[in-house]
C-alpha positions in Angstrom: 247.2 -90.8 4.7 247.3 -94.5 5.3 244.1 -96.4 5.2 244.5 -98.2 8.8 241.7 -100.4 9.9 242.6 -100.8 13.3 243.2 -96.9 13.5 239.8 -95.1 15.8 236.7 -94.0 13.6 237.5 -96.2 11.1 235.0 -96.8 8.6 235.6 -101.5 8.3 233.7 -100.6 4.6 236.1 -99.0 2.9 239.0 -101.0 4.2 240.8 -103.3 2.1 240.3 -106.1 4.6 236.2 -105.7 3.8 237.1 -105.7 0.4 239.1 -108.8 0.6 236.0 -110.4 2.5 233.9 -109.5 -0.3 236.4 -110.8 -2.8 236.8 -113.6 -0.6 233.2 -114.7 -0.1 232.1 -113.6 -3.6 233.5 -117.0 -5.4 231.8 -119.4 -2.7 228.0 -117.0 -3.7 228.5 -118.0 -7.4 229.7 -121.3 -6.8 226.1 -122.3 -4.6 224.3 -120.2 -6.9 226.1 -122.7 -9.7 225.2 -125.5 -8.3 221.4 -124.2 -7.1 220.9 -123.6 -10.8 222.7 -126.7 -12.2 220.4 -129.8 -9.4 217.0 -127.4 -8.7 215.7 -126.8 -12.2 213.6 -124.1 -12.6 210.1 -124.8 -13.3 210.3 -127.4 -10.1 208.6 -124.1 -7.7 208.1 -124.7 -4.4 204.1 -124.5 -4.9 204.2 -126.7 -7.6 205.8 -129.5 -5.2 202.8 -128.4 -2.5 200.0 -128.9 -5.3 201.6 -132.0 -6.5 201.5 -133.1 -2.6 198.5 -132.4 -1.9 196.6 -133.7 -5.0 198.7 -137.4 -3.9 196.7 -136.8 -0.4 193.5 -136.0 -1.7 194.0 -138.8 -4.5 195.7 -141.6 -2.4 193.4 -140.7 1.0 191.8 -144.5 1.5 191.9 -145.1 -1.7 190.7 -148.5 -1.3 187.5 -147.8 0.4 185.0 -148.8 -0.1 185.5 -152.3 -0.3 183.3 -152.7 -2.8 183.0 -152.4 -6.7 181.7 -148.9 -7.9 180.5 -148.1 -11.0 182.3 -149.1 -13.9 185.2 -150.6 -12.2 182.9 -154.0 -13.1 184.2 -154.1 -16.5 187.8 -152.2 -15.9 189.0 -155.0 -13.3 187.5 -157.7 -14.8 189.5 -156.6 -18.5 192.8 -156.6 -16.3 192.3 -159.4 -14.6 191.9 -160.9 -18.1 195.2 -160.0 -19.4 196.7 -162.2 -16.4 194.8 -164.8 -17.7 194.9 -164.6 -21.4 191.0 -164.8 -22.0 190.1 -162.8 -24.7 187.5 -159.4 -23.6 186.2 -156.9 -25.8 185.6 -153.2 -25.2 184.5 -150.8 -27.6 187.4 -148.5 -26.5 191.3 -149.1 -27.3 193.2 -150.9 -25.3 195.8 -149.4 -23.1 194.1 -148.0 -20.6 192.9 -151.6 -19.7 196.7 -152.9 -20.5 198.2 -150.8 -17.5 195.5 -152.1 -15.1 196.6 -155.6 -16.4 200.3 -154.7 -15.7 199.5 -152.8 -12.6 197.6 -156.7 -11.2 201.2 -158.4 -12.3 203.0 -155.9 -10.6 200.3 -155.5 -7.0 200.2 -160.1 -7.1 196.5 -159.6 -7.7 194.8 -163.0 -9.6 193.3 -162.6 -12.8 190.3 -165.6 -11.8 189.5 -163.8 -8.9 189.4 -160.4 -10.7 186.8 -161.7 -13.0 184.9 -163.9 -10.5 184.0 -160.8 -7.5 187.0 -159.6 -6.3 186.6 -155.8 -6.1 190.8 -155.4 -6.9 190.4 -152.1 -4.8 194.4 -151.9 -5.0 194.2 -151.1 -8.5 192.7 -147.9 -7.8 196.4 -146.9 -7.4 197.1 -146.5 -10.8 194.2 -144.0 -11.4 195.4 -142.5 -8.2 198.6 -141.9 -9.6 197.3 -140.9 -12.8 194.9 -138.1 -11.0 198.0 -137.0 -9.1 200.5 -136.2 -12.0 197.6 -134.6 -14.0 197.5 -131.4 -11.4 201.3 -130.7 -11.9 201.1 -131.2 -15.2 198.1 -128.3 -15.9 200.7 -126.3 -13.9 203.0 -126.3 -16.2 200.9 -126.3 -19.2 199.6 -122.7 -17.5 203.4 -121.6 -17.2 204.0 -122.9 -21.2 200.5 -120.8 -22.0 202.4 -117.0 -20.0 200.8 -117.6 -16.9 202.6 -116.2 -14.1 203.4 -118.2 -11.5 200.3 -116.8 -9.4 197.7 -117.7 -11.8 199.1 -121.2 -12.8 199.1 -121.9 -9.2 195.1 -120.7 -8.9 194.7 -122.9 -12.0 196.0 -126.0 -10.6 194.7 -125.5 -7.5 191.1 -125.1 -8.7 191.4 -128.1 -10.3 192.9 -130.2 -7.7 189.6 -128.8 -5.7 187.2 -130.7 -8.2 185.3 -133.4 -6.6 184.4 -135.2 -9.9 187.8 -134.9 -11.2 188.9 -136.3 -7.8 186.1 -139.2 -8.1 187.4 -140.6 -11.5 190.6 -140.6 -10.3 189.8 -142.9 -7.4 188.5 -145.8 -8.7 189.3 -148.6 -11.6 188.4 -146.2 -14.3 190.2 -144.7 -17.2 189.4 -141.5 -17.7 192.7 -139.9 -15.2 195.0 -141.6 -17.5 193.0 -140.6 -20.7 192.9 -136.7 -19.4 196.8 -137.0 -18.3 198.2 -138.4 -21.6 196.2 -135.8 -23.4 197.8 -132.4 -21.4 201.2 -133.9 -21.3 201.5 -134.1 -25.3 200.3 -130.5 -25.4 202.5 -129.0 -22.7 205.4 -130.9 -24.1 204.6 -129.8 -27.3 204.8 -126.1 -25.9 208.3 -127.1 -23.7 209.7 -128.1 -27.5 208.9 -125.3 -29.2 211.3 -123.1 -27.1 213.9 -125.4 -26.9 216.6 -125.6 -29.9 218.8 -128.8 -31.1 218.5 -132.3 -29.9 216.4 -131.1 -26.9 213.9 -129.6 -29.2 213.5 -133.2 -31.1 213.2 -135.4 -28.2 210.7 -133.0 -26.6 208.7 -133.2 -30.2 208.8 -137.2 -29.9 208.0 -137.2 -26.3 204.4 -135.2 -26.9 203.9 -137.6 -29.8 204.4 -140.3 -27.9 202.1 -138.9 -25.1 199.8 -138.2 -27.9 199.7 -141.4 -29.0 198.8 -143.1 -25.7 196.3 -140.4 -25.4 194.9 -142.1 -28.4 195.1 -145.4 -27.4 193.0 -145.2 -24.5 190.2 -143.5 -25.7 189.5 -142.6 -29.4 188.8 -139.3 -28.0 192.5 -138.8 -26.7 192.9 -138.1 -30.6 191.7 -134.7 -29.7 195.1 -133.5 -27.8 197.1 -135.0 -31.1 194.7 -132.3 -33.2 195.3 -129.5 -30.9 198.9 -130.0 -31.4 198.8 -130.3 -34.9 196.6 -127.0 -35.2 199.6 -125.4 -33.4 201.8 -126.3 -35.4 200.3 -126.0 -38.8 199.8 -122.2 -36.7 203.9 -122.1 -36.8 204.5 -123.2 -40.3 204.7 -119.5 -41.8 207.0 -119.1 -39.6 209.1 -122.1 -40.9 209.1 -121.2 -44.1 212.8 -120.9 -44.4 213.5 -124.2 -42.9 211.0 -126.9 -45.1 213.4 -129.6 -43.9 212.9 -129.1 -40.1 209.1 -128.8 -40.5 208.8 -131.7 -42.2 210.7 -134.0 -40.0 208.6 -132.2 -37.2 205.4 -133.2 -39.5 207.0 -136.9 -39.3 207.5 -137.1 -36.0 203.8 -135.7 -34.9 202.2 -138.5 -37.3 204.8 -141.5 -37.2 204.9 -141.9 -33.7 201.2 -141.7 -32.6 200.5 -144.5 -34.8 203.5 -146.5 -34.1 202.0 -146.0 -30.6 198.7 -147.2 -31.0 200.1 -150.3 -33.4 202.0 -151.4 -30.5 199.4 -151.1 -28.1 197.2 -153.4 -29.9 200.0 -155.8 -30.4 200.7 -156.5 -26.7 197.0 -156.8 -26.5 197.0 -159.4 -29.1 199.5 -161.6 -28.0 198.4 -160.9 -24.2 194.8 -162.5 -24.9 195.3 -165.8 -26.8 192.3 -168.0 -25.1 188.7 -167.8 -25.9 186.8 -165.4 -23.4 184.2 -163.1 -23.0 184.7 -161.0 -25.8 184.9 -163.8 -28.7 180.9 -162.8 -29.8 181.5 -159.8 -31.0 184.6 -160.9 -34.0 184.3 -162.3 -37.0 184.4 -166.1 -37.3 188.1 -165.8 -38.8 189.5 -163.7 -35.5 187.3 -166.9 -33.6 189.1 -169.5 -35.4 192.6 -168.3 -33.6 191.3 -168.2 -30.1 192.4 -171.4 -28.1 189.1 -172.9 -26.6 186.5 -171.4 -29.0 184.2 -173.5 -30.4 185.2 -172.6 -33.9 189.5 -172.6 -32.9 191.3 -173.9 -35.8 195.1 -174.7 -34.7 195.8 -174.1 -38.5 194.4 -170.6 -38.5 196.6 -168.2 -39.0 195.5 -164.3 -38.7 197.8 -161.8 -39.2 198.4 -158.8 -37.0 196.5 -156.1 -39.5 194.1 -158.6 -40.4 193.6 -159.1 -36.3 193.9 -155.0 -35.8 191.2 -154.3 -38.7 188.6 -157.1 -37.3 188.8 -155.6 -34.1 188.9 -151.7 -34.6 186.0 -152.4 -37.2 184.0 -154.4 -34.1 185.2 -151.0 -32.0 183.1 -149.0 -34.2 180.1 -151.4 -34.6 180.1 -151.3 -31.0 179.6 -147.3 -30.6 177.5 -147.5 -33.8 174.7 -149.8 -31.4 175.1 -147.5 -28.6 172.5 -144.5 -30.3 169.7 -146.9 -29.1 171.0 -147.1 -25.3 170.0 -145.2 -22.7 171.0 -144.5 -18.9 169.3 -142.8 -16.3 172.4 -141.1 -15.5 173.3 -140.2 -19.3 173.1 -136.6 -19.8 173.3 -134.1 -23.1 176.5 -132.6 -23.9 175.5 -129.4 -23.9 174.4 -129.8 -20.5 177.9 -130.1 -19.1 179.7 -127.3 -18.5 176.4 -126.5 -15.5 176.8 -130.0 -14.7 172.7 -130.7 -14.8 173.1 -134.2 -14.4 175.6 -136.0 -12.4 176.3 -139.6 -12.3 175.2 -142.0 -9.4 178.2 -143.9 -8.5 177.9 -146.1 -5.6 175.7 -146.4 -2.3 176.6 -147.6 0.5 174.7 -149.9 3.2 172.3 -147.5 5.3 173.4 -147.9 9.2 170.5 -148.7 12.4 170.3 -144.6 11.8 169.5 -144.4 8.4 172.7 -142.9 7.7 174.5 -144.1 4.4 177.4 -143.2 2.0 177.1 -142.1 -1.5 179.5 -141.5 -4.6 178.9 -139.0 -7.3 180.1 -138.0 -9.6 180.1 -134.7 -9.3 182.0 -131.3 -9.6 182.8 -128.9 -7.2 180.0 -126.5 -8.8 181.5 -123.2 -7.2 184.4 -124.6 -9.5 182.2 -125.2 -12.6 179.8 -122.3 -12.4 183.0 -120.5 -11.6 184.5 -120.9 -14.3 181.5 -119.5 -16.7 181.8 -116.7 -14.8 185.7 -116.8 -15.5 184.9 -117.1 -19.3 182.5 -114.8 -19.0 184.9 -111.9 -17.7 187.4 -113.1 -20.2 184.9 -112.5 -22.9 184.5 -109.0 -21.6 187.7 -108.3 -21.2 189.1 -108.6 -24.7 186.7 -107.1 -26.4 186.7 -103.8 -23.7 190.1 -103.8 -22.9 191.5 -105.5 -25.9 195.2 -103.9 -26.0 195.6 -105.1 -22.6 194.4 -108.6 -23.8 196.6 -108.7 -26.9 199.9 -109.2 -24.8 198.5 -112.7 -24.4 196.3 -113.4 -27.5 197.9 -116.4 -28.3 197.8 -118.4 -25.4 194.1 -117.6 -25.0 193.3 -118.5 -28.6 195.3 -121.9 -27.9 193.5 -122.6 -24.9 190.1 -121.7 -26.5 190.8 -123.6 -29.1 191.9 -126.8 -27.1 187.9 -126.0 -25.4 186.3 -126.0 -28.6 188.1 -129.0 -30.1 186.9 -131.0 -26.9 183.7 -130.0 -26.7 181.5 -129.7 -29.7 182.5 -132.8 -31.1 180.5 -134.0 -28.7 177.7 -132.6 -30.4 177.8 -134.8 -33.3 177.7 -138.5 -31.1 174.3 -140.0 -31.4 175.0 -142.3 -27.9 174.3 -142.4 -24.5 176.8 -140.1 -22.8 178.4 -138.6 -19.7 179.7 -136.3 -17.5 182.6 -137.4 -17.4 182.7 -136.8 -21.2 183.3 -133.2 -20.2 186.6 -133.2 -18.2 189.2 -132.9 -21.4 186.8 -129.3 -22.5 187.0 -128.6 -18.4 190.7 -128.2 -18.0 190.8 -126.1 -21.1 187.6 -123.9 -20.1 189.3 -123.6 -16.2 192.5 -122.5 -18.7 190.8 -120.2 -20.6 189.2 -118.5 -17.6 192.7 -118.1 -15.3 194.1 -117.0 -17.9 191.4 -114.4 -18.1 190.4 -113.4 -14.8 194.3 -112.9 -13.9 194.7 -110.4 -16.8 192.1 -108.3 -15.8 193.0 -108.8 -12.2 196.9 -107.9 -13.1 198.0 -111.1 -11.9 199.7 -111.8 -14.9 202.4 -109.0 -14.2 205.9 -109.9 -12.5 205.3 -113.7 -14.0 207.8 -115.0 -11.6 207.3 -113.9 -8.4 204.6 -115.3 -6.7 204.0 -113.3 -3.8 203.2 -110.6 -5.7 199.9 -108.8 -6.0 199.3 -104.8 -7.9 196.8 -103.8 -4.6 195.6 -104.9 -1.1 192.1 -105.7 -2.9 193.9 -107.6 -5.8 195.6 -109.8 -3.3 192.1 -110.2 -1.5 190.2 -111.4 -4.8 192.7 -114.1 -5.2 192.7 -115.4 -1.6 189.1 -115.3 -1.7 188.8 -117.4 -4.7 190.7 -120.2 -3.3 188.6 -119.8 -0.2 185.1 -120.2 -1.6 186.7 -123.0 -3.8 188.4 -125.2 -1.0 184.5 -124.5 1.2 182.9 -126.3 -2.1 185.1 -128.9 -2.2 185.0 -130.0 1.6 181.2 -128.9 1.4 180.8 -132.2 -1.4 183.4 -134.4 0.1 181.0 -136.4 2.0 179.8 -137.0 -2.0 183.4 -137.6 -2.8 184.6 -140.2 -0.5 181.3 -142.0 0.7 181.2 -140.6 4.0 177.9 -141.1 5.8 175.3 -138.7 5.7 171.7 -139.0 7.1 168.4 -138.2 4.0 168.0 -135.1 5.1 172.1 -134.1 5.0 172.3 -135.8 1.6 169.0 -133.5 0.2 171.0 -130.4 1.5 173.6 -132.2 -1.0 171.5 -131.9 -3.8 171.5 -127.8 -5.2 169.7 -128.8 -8.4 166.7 -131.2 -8.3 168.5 -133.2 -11.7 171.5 -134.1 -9.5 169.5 -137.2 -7.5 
């Protein structure tokens, strides 16, 4: 019998017109699947585009109020305005950090005399801004690099977007965002290269050096990211036994770069600051000799660059060295950081005919911070109860437990005055450590890339409500965050812990 489409009580589905269609319209499916795959990359989720929006709203959100100069930002604008006029600053810290605000008051028109003589420079809050932005994508996808699924990288980022003292160091002329952001981008593109093969695998491997490296040269204690990475791969070299050649170029690669990094960095800080300026006291008569306008200038004295770099990393250290003695009433114990006793007073504002005034602290979300003890706590628990269920994921815990330690107890060795924000590098990988955690146990980490997807009603519930009680803390301390007026008795309700006034 013929097949006959048109014929009554025939079934279209079986008809070789239906299959034509199918053949027909199967091409143009593979072809937009093709190109889908080919322009949309996929690690670029759809949430991790939300996060990364909403972190630049919460970041960039008047950024430039107040209009007024908070806390450190004394020092950090006046050491870019420097670089526009060529006056020679010290800080006891390395110098990029201060050499992107510099570039970032080129770039804005800001003037360098006016930066150093009371102008607050509020617009160069938008590097820090940007800095603070990138650095919640980024733990994203160093979640997705450690096995997270895409549910529990998206908690992770999202509980630390929720911080209020990571979202207070990102809004002013501070250092610390860029610090924190160099620092996870070496590690997570350390990860991306060690599952990538060929030239991709190389320029991955330079590109976490490099980040490395300018984790380095903005604060000495950036060289922690550089260690963790080296800890992983010395971790890897049974593994490359067979191929010597390869792991030692990789070895070259992780050392060579980093300090071709910092070298540089102090060379465009050199040959930025020429003239004699605020920072000439603390160098050695010879580095004096070579400043123009110093009493002691010498047009015939000639300094070369690692004579100039050793002076000046040696006045570095002296400069930490005569910290032990300092103290700050805001200066807390590092051991006291991860329940974030003691905050730090960052700005207060003029009191209105109410008695109503602004405040900036910083301070942390706490239902974030004593959150994540409990996270750690439950992680804890978990491995050793339920340690076959754990040991699908051993290694990423014991990297990100490692990248905690690493950050933290060294801290425990500093004789100086430190702070809170001391903590934040040890925070991301304690917030790491506990998602990481919490979603095994939960069974978040199942079906890694769906994210909709939850192993009971109650699961799904535990997860929402979470991010509930987190997003309540953080609009709770806004008003801490942003310097939004509140009256005494509204800031006392503030205040959970007598230590934080």
């Amino acid at each position: 019998m013929i097949n006959n489409p048109f014929l009554p009580g025939h079934d279209p589905s079986t008809s070789m017109v239906r299959r034509a269609r199918l053949r027909y319209n199967q091409p143009m499916i593979s072809r937009w699947q093709h190109y889908y795959r080919r322009f949309w990359p996929q690690w670029l989720r759809p949430e991790l585009l939300a996060l990364t929006l909403v972190a630049a709203l919460t970041r960039f959100w008047d950024v430039v109020a107040p209009q007024a100069v908070v806390f450190d930002e004394v020092y950090f604008k006046t050491y870019a305005g420097d670089y526009l006029t060529g006056n020679y600053y010290f800080d006891p810290h390395p110098p990029l950090g201060k050499l992107l605000l510099g570039g970032a008051a080129h770039l804005l028109g800001l003037s360098g005399p006016a930066l150093a003589n009371g102008d607050p420079g509020t617009l160069l809050r938008l590097l820090p801004a940007l800095a603070g932005t990138l650095i919640i994508p980024i733990f994203y996808l160093l979640l997705r690099q450690l096995r997270a699924s895409r549910r529990v990288a998206t908690l992770g980022a999202l509980l630390l977007l929720l911080d209020n003292a990571l979202l207070v160091e990102s809004r002013f002329i501070l250092i610390d965002s860029m610090l924190v952001l160099f620092g996870l981008s070496a590690i997570t593109l350390y990860l991306v290269a060690r599952r990538r093969r060929g030239a991709a695998h190389w320029w991955l491997l330079a590109a976490s050096a490099f980040c490395g490296g300018l984790a380095a040269s903005t604060k000495w204690t950036g060289l922690a990211a550089l260690g963790l990475v080296f800890i992983a791969w010395v971790a890897e070299l049974p593994a490359l036994r067979h191929a010597w050649r390869g792991a030692l170029g990789q070895l070259a690669i992780l050392v060579i770069v980093p300090i071709l990094v910092y070298l540089s960095v102090f060379a465009v800080h050199f040959a930025l600051l020429p003239r004699s300026g605020q920072g000439d006291a603390f160098m050695p008569n010879r580095f004096q000799a070579t400043l123009i306008g110093n009493p002691q200038y010498n047009p015939k004295a000639h300094l070369g660059f690692f004579e100039k770099f050793w002076d000046l990393n040696v006045a570095m250290r002296q400069s930490e060295a005569s910290l032990r003695t300092a103290t700050h009433p805001y200066g807390s114990p590092w051991y006291t950081w991860p329940l974030m006793i003691r905050p730090v007073y960052y700005w207060a504002g003029q009191a209105d005919g109410a008695g109503r005034q602004g405040n900036i602290y910083l301070l942390g979300n706490p239902l974030v911070w004593w959150g994540v003890l409990v996270g750690l706590a439950i992680t804890l628990y978990g491995y050793i109860d339920q340690h076959k269920l754990f040991r699908r994921w051993r290694l990423p815990l014991l990297l990100a437990a490692t990248g905690y330690v690493i950050n933290f107890l060294p801290f425990s060795q500093i004789d100086r005055v430190m702070f809170l924000y001391h903590y934040f590098y040890a925070l991301t990988f304690s917030l790491a450590l506990a998602v990481l955690g919490v979603g095994i146990a939960a069974g978040w980490m199942e079906h890694e890339h769906t994210f909709w997807w939850f192993p009971s009603r109650g699961s799904a519930a535990l997860y929402i409500g979470v991010v509930l009680v987190a997003l309540a803390g953080f609009m709770y301390f806004a008003p801490l965050s942003y310097g939004w007026a509140l009256s005494p008795a509204e800031l006392q309700q503030h205040m959970w812990l007598q230590s934080w006034r």
